[in-house]
OpenMM code with the backbone's topology and positions (N, CA, C; nanometers):
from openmm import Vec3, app, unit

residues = "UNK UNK UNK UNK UNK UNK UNK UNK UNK UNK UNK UNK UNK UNK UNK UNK UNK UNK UNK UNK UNK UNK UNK UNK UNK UNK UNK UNK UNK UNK UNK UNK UNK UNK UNK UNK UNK UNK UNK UNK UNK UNK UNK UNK UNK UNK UNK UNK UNK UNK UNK UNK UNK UNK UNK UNK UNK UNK UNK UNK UNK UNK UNK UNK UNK UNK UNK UNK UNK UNK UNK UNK UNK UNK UNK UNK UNK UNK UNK UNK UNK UNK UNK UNK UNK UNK UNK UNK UNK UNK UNK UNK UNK UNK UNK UNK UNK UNK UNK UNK UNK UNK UNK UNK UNK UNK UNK UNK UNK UNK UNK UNK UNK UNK UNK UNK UNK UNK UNK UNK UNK UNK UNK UNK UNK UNK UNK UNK UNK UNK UNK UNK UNK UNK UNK UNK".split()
positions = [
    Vec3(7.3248, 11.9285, 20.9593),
    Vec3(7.2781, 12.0113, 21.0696),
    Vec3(7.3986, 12.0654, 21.1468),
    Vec3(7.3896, 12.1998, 21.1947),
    Vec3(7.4952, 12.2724, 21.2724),
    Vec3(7.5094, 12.1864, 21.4171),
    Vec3(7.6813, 12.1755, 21.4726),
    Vec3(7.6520, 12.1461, 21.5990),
    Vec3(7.6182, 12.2329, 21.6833),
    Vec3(7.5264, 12.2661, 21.7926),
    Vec3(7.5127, 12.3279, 21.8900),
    Vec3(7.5866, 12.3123, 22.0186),
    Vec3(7.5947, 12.4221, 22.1058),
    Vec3(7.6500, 12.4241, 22.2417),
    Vec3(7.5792, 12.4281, 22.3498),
    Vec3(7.6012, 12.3297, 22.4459),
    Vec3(7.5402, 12.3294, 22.5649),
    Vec3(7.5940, 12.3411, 22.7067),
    Vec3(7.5317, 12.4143, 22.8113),
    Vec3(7.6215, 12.4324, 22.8874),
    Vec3(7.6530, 12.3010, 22.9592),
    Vec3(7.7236, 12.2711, 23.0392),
    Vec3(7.7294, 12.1331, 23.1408),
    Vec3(7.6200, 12.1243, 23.2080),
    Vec3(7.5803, 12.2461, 23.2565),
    Vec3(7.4040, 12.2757, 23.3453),
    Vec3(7.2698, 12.2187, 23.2701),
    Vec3(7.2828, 12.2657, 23.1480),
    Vec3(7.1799, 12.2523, 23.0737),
    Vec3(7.1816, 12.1267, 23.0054),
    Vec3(7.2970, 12.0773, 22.9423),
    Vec3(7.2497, 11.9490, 22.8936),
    Vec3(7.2479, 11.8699, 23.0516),
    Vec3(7.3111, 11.8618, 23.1445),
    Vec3(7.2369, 11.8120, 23.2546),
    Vec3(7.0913, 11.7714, 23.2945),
    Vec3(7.0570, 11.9326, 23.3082),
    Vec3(6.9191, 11.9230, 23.3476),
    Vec3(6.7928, 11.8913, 23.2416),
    Vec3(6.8209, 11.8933, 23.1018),
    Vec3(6.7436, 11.8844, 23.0062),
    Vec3(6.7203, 11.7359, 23.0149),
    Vec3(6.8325, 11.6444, 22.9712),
    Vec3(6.8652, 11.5011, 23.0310),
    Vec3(6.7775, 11.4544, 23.0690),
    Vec3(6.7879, 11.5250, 23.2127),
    Vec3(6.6978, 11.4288, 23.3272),
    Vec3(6.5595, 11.4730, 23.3018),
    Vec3(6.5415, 11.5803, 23.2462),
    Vec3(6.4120, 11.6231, 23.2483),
    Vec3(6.3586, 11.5396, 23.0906),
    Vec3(6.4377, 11.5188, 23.0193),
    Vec3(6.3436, 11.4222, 22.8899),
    Vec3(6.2871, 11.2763, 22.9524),
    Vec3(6.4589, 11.2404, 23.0304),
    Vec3(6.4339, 11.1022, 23.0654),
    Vec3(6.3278, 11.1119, 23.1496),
    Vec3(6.2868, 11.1946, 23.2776),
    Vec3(6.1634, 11.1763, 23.3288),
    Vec3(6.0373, 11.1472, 23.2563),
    Vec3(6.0313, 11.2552, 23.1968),
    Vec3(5.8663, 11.2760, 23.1400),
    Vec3(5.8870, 11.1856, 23.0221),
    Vec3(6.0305, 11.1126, 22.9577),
    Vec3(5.9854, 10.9693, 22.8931),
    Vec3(5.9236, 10.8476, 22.9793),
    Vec3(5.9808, 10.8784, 23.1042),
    Vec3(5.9890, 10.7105, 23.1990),
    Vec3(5.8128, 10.7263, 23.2204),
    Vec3(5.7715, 10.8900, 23.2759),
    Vec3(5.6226, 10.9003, 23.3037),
    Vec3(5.5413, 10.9048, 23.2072),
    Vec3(5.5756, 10.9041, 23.1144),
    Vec3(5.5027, 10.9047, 22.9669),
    Vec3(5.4180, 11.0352, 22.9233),
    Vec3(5.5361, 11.1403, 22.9648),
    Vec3(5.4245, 11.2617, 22.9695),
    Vec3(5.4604, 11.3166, 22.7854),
    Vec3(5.6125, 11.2667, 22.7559),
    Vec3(5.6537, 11.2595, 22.6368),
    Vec3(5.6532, 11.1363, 22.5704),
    Vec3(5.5834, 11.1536, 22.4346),
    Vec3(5.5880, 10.9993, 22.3887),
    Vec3(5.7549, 10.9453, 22.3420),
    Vec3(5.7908, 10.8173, 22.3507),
    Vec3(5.8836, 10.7516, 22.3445),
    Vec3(5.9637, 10.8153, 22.2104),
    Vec3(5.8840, 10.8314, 22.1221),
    Vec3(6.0049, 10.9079, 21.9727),
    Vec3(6.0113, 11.0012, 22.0101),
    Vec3(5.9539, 11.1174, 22.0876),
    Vec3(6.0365, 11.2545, 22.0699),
    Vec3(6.0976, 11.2415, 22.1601),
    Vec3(6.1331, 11.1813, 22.2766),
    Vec3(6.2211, 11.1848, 22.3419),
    Vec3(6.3524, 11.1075, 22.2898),
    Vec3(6.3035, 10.9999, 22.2196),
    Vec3(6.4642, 10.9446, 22.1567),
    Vec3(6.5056, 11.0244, 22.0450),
    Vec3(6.4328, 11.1588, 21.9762),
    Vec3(6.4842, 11.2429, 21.9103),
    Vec3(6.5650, 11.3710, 21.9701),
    Vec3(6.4648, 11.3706, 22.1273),
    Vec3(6.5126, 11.4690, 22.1570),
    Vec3(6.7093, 11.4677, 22.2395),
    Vec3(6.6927, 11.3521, 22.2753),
    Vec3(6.7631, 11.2558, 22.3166),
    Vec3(6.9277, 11.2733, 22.2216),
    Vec3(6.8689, 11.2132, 22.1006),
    Vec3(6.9658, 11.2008, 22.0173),
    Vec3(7.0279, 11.3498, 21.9797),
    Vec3(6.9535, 11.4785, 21.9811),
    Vec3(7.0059, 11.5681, 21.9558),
    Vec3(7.0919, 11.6360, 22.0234),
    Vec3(7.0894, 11.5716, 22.1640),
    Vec3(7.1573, 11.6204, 22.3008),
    Vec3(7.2988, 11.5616, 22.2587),
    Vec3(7.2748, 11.4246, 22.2483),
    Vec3(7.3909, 11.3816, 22.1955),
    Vec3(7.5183, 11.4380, 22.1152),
    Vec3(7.4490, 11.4879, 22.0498),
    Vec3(7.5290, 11.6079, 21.9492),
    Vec3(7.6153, 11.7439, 21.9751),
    Vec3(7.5684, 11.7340, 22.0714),
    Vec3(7.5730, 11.9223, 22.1245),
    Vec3(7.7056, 11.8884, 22.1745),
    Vec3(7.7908, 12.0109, 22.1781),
    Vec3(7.9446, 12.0546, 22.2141),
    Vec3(7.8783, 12.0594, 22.3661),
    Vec3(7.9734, 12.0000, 22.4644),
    Vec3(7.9005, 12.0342, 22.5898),
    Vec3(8.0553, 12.1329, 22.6661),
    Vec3(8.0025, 12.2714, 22.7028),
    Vec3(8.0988, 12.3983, 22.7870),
    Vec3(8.1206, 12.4243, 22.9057),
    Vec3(8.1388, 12.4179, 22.9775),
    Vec3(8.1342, 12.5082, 23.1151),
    Vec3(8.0326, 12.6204, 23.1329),
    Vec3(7.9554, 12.6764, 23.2027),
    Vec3(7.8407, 12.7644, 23.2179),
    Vec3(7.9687, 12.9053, 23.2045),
    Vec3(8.0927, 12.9271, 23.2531),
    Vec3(8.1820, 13.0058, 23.2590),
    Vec3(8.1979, 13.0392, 23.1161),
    Vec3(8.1757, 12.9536, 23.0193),
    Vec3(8.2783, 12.9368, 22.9012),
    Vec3(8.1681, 12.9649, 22.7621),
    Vec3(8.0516, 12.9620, 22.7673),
    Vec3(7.9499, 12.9460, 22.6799),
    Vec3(7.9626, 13.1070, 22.6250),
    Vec3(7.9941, 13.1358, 22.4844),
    Vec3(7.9702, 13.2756, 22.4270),
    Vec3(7.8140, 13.2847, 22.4561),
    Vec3(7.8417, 13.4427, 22.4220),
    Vec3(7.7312, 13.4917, 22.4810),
    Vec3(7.5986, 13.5339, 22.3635),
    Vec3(7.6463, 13.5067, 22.2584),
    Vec3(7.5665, 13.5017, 22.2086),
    Vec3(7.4872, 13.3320, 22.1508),
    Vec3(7.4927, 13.2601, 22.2743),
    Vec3(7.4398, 13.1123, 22.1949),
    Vec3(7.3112, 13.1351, 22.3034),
    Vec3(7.1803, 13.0987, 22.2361),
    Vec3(7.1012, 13.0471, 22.2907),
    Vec3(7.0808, 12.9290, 22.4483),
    Vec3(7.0873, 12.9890, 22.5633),
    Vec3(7.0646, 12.8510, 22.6914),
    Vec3(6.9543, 12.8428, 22.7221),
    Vec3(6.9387, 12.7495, 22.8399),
    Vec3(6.7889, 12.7839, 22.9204),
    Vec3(6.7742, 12.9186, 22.9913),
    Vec3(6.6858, 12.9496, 23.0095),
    Vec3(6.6249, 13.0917, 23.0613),
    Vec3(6.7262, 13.1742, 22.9650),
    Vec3(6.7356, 13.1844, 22.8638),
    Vec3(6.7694, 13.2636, 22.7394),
    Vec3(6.6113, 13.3530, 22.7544),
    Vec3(6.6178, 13.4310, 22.7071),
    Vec3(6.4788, 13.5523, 22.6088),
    Vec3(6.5227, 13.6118, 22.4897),
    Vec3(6.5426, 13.5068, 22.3710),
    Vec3(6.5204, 13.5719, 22.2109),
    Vec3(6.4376, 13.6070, 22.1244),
    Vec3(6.4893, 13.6916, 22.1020),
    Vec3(6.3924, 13.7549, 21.9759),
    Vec3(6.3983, 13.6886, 21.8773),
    Vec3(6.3430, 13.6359, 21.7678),
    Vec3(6.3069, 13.5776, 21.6668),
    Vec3(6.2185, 13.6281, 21.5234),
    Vec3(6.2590, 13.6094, 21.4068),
    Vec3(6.2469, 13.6379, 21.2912),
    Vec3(6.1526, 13.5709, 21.2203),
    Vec3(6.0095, 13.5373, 21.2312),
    Vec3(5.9671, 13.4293, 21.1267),
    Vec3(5.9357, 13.4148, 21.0020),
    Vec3(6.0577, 13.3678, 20.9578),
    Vec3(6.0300, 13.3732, 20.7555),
    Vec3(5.8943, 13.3615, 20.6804),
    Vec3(5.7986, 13.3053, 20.7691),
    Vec3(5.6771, 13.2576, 20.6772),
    Vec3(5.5607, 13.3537, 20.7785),
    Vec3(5.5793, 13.3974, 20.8151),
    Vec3(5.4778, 13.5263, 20.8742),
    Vec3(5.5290, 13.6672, 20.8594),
    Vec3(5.6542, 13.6482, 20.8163),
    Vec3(5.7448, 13.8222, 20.8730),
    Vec3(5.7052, 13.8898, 20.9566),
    Vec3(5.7064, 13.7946, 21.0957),
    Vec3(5.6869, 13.9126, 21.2005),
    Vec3(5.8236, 13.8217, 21.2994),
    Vec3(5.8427, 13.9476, 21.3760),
    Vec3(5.9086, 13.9324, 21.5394),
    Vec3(5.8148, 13.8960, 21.6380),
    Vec3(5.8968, 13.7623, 21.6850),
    Vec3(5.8700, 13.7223, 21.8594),
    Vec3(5.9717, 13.7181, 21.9723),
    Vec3(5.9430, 13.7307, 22.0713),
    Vec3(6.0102, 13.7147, 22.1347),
    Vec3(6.0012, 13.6286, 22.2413),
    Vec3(6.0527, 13.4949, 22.2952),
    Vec3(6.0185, 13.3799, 22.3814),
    Vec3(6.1413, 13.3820, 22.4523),
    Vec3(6.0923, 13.3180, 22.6183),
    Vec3(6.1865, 13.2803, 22.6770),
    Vec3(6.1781, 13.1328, 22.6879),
    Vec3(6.2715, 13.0913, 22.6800),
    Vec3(6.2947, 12.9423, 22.6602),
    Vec3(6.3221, 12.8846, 22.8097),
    Vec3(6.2195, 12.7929, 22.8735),
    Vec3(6.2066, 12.7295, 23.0443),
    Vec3(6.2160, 12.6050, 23.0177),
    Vec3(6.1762, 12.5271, 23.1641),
    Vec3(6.1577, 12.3657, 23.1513),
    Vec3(6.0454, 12.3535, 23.1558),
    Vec3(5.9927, 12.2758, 23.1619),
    Vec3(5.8273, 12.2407, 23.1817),
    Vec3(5.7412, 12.2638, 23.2417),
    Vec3(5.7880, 12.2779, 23.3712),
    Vec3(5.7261, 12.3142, 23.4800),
    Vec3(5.6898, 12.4767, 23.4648),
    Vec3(5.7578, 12.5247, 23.4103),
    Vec3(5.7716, 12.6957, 23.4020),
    Vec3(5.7112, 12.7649, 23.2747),
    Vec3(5.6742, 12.6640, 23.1652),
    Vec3(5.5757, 12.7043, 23.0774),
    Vec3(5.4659, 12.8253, 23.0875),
    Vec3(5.4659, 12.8990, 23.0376),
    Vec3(5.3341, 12.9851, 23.0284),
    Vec3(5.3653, 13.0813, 22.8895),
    Vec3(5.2442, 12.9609, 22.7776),
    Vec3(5.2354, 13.1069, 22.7027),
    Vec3(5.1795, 13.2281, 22.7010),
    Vec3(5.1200, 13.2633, 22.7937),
    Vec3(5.0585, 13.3902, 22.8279),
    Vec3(5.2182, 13.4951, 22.8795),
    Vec3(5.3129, 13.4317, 22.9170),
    Vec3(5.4030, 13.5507, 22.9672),
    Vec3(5.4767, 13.5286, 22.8187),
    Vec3(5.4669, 13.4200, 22.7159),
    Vec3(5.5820, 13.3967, 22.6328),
    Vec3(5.7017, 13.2905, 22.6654),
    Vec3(5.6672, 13.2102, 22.7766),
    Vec3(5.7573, 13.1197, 22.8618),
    Vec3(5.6930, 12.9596, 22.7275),
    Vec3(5.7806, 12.9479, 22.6438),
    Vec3(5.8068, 12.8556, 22.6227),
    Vec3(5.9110, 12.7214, 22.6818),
    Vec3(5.8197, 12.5559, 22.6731),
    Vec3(5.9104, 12.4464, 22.7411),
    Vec3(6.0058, 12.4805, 22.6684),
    Vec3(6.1011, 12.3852, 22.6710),
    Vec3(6.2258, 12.3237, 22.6256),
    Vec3(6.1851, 12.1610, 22.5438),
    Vec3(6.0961, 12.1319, 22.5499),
    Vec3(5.9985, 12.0321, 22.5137),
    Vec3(5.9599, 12.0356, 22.4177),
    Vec3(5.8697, 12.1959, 22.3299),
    Vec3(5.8137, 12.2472, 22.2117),
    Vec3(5.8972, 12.2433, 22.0778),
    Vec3(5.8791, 12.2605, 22.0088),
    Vec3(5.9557, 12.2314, 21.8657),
    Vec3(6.0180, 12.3266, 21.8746),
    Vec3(5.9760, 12.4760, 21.8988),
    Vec3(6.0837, 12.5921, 21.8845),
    Vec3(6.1171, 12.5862, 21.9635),
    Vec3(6.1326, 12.5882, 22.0887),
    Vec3(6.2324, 12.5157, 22.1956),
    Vec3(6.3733, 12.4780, 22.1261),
    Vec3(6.3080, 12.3567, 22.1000),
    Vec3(6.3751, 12.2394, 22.0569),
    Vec3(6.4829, 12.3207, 21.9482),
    Vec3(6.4624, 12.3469, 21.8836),
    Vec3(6.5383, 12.4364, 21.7607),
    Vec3(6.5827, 12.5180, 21.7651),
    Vec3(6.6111, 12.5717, 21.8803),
    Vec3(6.6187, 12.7044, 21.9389),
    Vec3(6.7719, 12.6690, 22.0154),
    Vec3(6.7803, 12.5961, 22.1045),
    Vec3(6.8536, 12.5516, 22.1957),
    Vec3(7.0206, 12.5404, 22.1743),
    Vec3(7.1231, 12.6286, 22.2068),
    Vec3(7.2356, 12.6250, 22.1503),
    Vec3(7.2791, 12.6679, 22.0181),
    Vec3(7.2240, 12.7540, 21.9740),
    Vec3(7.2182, 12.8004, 21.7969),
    Vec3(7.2484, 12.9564, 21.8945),
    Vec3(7.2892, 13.0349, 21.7887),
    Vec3(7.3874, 13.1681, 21.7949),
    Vec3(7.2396, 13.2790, 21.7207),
    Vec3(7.2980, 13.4065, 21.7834),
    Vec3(7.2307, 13.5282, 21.7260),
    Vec3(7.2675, 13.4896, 21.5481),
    Vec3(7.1706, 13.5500, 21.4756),
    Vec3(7.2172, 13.5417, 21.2990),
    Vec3(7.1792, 13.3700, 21.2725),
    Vec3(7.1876, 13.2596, 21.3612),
    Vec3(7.1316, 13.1575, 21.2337),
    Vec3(7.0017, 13.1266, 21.2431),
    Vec3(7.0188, 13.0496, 21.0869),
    Vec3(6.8726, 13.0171, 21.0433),
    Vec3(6.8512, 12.8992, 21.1111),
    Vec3(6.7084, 12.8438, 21.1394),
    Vec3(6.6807, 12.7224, 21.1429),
    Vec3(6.5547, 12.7065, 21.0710),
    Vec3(6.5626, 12.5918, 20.9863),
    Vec3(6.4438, 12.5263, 20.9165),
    Vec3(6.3879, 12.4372, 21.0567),
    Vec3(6.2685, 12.4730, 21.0758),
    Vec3(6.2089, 12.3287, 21.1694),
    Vec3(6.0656, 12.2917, 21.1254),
    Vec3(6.0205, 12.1992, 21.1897),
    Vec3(5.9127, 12.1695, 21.1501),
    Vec3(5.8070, 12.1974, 21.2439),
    Vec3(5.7092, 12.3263, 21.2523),
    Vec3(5.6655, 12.3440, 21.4091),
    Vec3(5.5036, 12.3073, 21.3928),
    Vec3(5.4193, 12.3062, 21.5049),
    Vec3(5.2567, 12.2650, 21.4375),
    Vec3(5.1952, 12.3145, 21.3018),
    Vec3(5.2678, 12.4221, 21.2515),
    Vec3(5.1547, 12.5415, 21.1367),
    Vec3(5.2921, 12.4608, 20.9905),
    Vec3(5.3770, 12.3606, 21.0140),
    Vec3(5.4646, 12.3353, 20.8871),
    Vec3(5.5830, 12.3994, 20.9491),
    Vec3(5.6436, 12.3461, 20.8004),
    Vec3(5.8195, 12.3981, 20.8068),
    Vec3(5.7902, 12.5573, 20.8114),
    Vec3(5.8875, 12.6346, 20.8616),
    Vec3(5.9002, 12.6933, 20.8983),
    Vec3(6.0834, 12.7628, 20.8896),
    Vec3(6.1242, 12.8930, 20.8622),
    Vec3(6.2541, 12.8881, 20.8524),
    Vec3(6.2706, 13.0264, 20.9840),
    Vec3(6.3295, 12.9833, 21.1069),
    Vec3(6.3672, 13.1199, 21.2015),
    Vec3(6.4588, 13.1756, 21.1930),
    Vec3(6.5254, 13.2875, 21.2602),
    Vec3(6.6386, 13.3534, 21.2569),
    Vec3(6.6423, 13.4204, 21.3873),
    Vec3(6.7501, 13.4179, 21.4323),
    Vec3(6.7591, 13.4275, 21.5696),
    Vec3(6.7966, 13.6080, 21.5607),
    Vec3(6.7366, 13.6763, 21.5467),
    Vec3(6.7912, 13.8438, 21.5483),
    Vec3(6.8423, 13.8637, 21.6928),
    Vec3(6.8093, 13.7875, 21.8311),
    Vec3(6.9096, 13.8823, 21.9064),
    Vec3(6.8195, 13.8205, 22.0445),
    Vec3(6.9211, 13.8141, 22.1462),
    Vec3(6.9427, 13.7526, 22.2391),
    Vec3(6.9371, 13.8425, 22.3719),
    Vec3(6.7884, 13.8923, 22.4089),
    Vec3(6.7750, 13.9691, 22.5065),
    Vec3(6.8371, 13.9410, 22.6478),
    Vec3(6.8188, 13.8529, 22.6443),
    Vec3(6.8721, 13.8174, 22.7837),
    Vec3(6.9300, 13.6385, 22.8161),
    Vec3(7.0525, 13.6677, 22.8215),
    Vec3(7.0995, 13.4991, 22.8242),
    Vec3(7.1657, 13.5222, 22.9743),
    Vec3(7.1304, 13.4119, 23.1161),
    Vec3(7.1902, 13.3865, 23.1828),
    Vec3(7.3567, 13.4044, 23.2629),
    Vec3(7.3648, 13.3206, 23.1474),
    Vec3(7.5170, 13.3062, 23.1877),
    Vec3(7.6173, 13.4582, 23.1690),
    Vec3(7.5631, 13.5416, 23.0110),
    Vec3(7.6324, 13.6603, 23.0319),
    Vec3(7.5728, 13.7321, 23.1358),
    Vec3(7.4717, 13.7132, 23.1718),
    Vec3(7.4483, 13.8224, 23.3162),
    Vec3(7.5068, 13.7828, 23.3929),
    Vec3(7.5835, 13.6925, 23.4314),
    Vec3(7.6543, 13.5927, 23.5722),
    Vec3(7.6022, 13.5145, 23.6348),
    Vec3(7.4378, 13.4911, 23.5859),
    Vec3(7.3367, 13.4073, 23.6927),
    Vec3(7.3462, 13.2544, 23.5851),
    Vec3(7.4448, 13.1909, 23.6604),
    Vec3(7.4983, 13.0490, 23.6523),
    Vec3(7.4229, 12.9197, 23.7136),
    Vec3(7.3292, 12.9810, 23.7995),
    Vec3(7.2544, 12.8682, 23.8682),
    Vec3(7.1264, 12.8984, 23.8029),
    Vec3(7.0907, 12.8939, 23.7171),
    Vec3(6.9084, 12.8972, 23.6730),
    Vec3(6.8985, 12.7841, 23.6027),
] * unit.nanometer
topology = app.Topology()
chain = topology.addChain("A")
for resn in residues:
    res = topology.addResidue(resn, chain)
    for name in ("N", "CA", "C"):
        topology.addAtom(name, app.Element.getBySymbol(name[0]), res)
């Protein structure tokens, strides 16, 4: 598996936000020690320093899906900020999850409710940090 990049902000706040909703049990105990473990992994940057083409929180990418051939486009939130009616995906959800620190152009195989699944990140409408908004 590729390493991913995270900002100092984001693996921060993701953190606390698994460990919560593990301690409240709003996430069951394995996906959080998966989700957990994947954090682990991640290159952690400066919010200053993160290229601009990697996937953060409040990112809005467009997406490729190999096994439907169509385009979506999701913004990636925390939990609280969910709504699939605007396209506001958690950080919680499998494509979330797979989504998170990966670059315009790669693939990811994941495993989402409908099966494996292979995405491609075509392009990165709107990422945070290159706009300058460092506090979201």
């Amino acid at each position: 598996m590729k390493k991913v990049t995270l900002t100092k902000n984001d693996y921060t706040i993701i953190y606390k936000a698994i460990t919560d909703a593990k301690n409240s049990k709003t996430i069951n105990s394995n996906e959080a020690e998966k989700l957990l473990s994947e954090l682990s992994k991640a290159e952690i940057v400066p919010s200053e320093k993160i290229d601009k083409d990697v996937v953060t929180m409040n990112s809005e990418v467009k997406l490729f899906f190999e096994n439907t051939q169509k385009e979506q486009s999701f913004k990636i939130v925390y939990p609280q900020d969910a709504n699939l009616k605007e396209n506001k995906i958690s950080i919680f959800s499998p494509i979330a999850t797979a989504l998170i620190g990966y670059k315009i152009g790669d693939e990811i195989e994941w495993i989402v409710p409908g099966g494996m699944t292979k995405i491609k990140i075509v392009d990165l409408i709107y990422q945070p940090e290159a706009a300058g908004d460092f506090d979201l």
